[in-house]
C-alpha positions in Angstrom: 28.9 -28.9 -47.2 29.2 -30.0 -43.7 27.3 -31.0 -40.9 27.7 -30.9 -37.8 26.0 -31.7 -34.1 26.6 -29.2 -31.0 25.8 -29.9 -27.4 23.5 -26.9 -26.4 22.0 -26.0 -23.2 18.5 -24.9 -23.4 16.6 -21.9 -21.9 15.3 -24.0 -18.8 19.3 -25.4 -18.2 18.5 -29.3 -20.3 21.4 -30.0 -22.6 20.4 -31.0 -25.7 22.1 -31.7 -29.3 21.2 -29.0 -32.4 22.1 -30.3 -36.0 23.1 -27.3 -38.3 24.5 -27.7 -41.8 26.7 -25.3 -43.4 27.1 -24.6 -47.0 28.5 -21.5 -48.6 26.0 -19.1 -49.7 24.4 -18.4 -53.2 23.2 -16.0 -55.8 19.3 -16.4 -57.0 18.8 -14.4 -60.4 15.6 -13.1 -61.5 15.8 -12.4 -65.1 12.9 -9.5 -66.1 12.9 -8.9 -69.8 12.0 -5.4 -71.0 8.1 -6.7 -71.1 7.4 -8.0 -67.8 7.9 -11.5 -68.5 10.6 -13.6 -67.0 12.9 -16.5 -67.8 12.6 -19.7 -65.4 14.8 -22.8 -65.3 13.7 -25.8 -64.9 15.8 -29.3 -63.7 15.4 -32.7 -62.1 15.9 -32.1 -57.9 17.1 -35.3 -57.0 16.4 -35.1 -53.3 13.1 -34.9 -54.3 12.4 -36.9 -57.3 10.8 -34.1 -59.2 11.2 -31.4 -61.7 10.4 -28.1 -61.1 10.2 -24.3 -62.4 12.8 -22.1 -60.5 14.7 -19.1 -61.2 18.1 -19.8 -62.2 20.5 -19.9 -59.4 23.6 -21.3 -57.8 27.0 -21.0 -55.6 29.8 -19.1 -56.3 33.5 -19.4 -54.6 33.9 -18.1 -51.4 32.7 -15.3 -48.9 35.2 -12.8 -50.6 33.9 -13.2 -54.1 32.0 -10.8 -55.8 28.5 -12.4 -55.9 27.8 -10.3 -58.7 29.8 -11.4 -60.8 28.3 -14.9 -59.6 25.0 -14.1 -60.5 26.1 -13.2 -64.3 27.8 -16.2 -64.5 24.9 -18.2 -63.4 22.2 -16.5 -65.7 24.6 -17.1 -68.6 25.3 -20.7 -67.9 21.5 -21.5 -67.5 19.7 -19.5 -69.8 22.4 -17.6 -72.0 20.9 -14.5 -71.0 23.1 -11.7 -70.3 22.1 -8.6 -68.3 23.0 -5.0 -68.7 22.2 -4.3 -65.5 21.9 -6.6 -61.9 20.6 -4.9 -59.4 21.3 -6.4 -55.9 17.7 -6.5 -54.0 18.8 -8.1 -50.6 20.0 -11.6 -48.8 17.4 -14.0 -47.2 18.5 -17.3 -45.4 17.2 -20.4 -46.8 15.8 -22.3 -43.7 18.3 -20.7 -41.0 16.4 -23.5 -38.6 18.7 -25.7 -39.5 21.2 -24.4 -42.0 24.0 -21.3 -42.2 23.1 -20.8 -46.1 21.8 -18.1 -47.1 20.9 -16.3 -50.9 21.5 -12.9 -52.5 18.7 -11.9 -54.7 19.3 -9.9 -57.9 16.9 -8.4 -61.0 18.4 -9.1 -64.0 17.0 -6.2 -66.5 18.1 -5.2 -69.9 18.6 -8.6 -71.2 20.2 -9.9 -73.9 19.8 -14.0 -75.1 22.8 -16.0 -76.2 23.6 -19.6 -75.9 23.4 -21.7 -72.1 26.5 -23.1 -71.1 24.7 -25.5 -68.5 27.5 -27.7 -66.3 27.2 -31.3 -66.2 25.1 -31.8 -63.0 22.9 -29.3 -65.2 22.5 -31.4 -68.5 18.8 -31.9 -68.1 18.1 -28.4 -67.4 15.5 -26.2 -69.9 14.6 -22.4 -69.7 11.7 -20.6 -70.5 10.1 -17.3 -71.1 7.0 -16.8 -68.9 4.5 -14.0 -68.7 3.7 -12.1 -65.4 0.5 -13.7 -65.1 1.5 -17.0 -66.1 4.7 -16.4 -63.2 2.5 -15.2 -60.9 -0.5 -18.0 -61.6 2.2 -20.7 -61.4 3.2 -19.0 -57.6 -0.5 -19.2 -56.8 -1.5 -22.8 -57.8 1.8 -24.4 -56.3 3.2 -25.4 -59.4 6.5 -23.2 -58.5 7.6 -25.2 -55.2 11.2 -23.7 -54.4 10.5 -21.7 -51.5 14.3 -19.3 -53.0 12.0 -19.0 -55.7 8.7 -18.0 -53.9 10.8 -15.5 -51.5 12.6 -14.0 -54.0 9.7 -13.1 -56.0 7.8 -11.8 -53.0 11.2 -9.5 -51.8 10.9 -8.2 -55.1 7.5 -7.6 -55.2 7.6 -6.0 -51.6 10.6 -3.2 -52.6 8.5 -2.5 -55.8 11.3 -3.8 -58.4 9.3 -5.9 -60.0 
C-alpha cells in the first residue's frame, strides 16, 4: 500500500492537495451452490472493531496475474470450497474517491466442499451456508456492511447471474 499527496489545480485555477492511496487490486468470490444458497465468511475488521458477514475475498500478486486463478485460491483458502466453474461478472472500484483499488467479481457455481486453508491474519475467520432469503434479508436489514459485498451482489443481480 501507499499513499500519497499531489498538488492539484482545481477547475476555478486554486491549488489544492488530493490524498489517493494505492493498493493492488483484488478478487471478490461469490460462491452459489447448486440450490441458491451461498457461502459467506465472516472475520474480525480491525479498522473497525467489528465482525462482519462478507463474501470471501482477497489480493492476488500483481497486475499480470491471472485473477482467476486468484479467486480459486481465495475460495479455497476461506471456505474449502472448490468451483467447477468461475465465471468473471465484471470489475468495480472500491471507493475510487480516494483510492486506485479496485475488485473483480466472480460466481463460483458447481461447488465442491473441502477443508479451509485460512492464512494467519485469517485465524479467526468462519464460513457459512446461507439461504437466498436469509442473504438477501441480511443485505436489507444492514447486518451485511461491506459495501464489495453489497456491490457485488447487486452486479450480479443486475446481469441476471444470480
Amino acid at each position: 500500500m501507499r499513499v500519497r499527496e499531489d498538488a492539484i489545480r482545481r477547475r476555478d485555477g486554486s491549488a489544492g492537495i488530493y490524498g489517493v492511496i494505492e493498493k493492488d487490486d483484488f478478487v471478490v468470490v461469490v460462491p452459489v451452490h447448486a440450490d441458491g444458497s451461498v457461502t459467506l465468511v465472516q472475520q474480525f475488521r480491525y479498522p473497525v472493531g467489528a465482525r462482519f458477514w462478507e463474501f470471501c475475498q482477497g489480493m492476488w500478486g500483481g497486475p499480470d496475474d491471472d485473477p482467476v486463478l486468484a479467486a480459486a485460491h481465495e475460495l479455497a483458502e476461506e471456505t474449502g470450497l472448490t468451483a467447477e466453474t468461475l465465471t468473471p461478472a465484471g470489475h468495480l472500484f472500491e471507493g475510487y474517491g480516494t483510492m486506485r483499488q479496485g475488485f473483480r467479481v466472480f460466481v463460483a457455481t458447481g461447488l465442491t466442499q473441502g477443508e479451509a486453508r485460512p492464512e494467519i491474519e485469517e485465524q479467526d475467520m468462519v464460513s457459512r451456508r446461507f439461504p437466498r432469503a436469509e442473504l438477501e434479508r441480511m443485505l436489507r436489514e444492514g447486518e451485511i456492511q461491506d459495501s464489495v459485498t453489497v456491490a457485488a451482489w447487486g452486479l450480479l443481480l443486475v446481469k441476471g447471474l444470480v
